[in-house]
C-alpha positions in Angstrom: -9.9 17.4 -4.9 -10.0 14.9 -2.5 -10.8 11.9 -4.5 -7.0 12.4 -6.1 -5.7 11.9 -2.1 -8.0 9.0 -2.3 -6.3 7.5 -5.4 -3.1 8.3 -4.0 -3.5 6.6 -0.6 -4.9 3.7 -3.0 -2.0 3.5 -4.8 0.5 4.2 -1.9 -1.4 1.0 -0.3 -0.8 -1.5 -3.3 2.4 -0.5 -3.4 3.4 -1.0 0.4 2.4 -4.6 -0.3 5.0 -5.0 -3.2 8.0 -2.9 -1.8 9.9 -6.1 -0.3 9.2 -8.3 -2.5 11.5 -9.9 -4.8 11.8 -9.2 -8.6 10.3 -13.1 -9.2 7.4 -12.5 -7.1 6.5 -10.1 -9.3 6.0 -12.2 -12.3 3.7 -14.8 -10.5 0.0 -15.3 -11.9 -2.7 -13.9 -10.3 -6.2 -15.1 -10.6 -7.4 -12.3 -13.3 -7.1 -13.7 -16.2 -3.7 -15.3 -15.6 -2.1 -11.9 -15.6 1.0 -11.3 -13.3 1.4 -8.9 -10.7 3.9 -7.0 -13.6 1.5 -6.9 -15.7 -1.1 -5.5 -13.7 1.5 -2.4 -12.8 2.0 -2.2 -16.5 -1.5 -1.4 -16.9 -2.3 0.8 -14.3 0.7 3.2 -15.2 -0.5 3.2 -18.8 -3.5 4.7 -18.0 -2.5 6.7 -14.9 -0.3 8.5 -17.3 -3.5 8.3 -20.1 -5.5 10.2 -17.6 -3.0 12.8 -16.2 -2.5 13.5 -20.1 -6.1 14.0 -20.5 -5.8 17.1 -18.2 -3.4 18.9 -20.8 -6.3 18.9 -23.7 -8.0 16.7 -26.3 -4.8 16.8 -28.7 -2.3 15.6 -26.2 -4.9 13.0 -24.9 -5.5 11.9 -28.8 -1.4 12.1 -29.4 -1.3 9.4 -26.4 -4.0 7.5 -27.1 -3.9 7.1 -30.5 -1.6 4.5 -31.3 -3.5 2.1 -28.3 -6.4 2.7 -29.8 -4.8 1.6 -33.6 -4.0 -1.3 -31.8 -6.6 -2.9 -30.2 -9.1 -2.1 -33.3 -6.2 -4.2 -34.7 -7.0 -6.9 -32.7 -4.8 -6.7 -29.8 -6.1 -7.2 -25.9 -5.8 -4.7 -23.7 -2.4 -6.4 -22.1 -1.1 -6.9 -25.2 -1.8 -2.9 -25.9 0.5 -1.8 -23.0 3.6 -3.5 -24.5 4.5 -1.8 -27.1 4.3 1.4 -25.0 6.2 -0.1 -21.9 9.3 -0.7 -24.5 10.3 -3.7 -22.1 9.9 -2.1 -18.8 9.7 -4.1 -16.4 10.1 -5.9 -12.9 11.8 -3.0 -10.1 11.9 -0.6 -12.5 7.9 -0.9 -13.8 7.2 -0.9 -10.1 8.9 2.1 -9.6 7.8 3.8 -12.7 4.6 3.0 -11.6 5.1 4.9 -8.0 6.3 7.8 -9.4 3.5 7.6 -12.1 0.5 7.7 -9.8 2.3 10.0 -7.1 2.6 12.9 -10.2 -1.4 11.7 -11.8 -3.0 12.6 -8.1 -0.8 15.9 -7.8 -2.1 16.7 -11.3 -5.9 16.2 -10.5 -5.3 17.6 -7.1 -5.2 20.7 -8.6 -7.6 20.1 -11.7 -11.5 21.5 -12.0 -13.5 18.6 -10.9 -15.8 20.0 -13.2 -13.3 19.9 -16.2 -14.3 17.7 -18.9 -11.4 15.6 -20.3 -11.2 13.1 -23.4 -11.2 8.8 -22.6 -11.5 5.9 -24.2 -15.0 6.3 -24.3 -16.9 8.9 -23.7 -15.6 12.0 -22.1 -16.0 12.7 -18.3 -15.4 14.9 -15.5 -12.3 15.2 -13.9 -13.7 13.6 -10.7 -15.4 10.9 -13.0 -11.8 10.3 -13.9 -9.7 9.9 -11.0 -12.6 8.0 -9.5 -12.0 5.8 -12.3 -8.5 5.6 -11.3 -8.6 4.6 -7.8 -11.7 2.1 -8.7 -9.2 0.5 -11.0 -6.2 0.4 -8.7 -8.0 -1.0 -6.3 -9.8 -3.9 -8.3 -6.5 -5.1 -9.9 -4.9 -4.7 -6.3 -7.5 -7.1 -5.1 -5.9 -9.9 -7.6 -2.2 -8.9 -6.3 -3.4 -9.2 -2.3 -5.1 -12.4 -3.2 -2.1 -13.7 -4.6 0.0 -12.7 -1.5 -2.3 -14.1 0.7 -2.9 -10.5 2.8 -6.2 -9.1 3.8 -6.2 -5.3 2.4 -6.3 -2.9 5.1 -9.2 -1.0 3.8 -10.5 2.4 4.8 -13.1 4.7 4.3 -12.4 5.8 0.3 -13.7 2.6 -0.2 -17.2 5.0 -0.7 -16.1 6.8 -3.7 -16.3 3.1 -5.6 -19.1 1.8 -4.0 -21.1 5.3 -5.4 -19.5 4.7 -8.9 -21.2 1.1 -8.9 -24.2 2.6 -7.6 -24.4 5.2 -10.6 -23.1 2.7 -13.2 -26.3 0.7 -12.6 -28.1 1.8 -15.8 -24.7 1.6 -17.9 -24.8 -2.0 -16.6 -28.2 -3.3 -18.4 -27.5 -0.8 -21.6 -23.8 -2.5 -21.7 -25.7 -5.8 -22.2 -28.5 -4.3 -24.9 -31.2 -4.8 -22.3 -33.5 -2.3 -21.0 -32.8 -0.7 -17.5 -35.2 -1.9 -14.8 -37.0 0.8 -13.2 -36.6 2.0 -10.3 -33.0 1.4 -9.1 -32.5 -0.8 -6.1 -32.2 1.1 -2.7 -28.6 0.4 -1.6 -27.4 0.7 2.3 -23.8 -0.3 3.0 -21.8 -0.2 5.5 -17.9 0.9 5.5 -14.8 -0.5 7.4 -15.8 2.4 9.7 -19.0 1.3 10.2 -20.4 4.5 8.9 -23.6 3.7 7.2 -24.4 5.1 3.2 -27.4 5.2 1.4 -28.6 5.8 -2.2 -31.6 6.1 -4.1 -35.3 5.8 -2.6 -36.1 3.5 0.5 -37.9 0.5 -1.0 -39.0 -3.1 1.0 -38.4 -5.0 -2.4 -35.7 -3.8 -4.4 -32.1 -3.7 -1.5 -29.1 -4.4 -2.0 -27.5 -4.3 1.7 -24.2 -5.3 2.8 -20.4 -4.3 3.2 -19.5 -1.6 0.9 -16.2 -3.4 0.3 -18.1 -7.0 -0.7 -20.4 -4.2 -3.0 -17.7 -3.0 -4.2 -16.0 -6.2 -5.2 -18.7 -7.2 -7.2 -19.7 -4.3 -9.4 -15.6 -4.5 -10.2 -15.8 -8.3 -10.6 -13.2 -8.9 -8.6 -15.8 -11.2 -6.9 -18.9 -13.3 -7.1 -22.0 -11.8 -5.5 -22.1 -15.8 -4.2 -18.7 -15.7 -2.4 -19.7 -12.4 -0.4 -22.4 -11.6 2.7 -24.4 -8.9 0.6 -28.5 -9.7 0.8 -30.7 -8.6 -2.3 -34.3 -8.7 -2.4 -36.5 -8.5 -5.4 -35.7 -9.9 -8.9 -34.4 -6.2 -10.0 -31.5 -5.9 -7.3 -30.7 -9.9 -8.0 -30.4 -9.1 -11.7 -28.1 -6.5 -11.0 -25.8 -7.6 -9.1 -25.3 -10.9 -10.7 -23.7 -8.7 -14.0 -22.7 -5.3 -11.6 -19.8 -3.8 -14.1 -19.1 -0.4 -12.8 -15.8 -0.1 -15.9 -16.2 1.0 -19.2 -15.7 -1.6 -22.1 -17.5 -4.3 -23.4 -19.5 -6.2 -21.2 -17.7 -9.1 -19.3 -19.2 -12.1 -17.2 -18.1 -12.1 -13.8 -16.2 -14.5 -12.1 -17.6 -17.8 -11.2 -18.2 -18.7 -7.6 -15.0 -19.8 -5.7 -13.2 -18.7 -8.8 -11.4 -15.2 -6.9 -10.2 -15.5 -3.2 -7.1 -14.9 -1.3 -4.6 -17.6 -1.5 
């Protein structure tokens, strides 16, 4: 399954930017929500390893997932939910945890059905659905770690399989705010870093989103605000959208305000 390589080489990329860098560094504060670079690791190995579990069956995955679950109905944010599991991990060793982590969930969904229908936090999904999932989220909480270092991301390609999650999340994002979807959905052209040139849905004049697939992609994961990139909308229905774009699962968050995420 190729979208596993594409997770990996995700991963592989966040994690050449934090190899030399020294065990402070990766307690600084990024941008997101005043987490730190450790605890962004800290969550993307919890649910690497939630996912690869979800390929072994719905009673390992509920074995897992269960006492997470206990505890954020209890209250608890979803940092706070990744404590109790990480049992003081930490610093080097989360880091390398982490590595080895995402290296053995891509070799696991490398060889998975993409088909397969596995167990989640929400609703269930395919196998592809899921490590999709996986590199979309690696790569939105990297964005916050190569803010904070000050580097531009080096980005490739791959960059498609989120831009094509936010395009087909763009129902979830009206129902995930209790309003009704606006038909029909907003042609979208993008263009990736090698100026190849995607599509989706039906040509319109008055309902575009056009633009870099990486700026698209930075705003249906929030990572930015629509004001702080180059993409062009036109029509009140592609506007709308991309002003609450939330391509993730969970309750429905605002994005960031303008200026409020950019690279130090």
């Amino acid at each position: 399954m190729q979208q596993a390589e594409d997770f990996r080489a995700e991963s592989q990329a966040l994690a050449a930017a934090l190899q030399d860098l020294p065990e402070a560094d990766l307690h600084r504060v990024t941008l997101f929500k005043e987490w730190t670079i450790d605890h962004v690791l800290g969550h993307l190995h919890l649910f690497n390893v939630a996912a690869e579990t979800s390929l072994q069956g719905e009673a390992a995955f509920a074995t897992f997932i269960g006492p997470i679950v206990k505890n954020m109905q209890a209250g608890m944010s979803i940092l706070q939910c990744q404590f109790p599991w990480l049992d003081g991990l930490s610093g080097r060793a989360l880091f390398e945890a982490w590595q080895a982590g995402a290296e053995s969930c891509a070799d696991a969904f490398a060889q998975a059905d993409p088909k397969a229908r596995v167990k989640w936090v929400g609703p269930e999904m395919s196998a592809l659905s899921s490590i999709t999932a996986r590199q979309m989220e690696t790569w939105a909480h990297g964005q916050e770690v190569f803010d904070l270092l000050g580097v531009e991301r080096q980005e490739q390609d791959r960059i498609r399989n989120i831009a094509h999650l936010g395009v087909s999340t763009y129902g979830w994002t009206f129902l995930n705010r209790k309003e009704p979807v606006p038909e029909p959905a907003p042609f979208v052209e993008l263009t990736g870093p090698s100026g190849a040139v995607w599509t989706w849905n039906d040509p319109q004049q008055d309902n575009v989103v056009r633009g870099s697939a990486v700026e698209f992609a930075q705003v249906v994961t929030q990572v930015r605000n629509i004001a702080d990139t180059g993409l062009e909308t036109q029509g009140g229905t592609a506007a709308r959208w991309m002003a609450i774009a939330q391509c993730f699962a969970g309750p429905a968050e605002t994005p960031p305000a303008k200026g409020a995420r950019h690279k130090a």
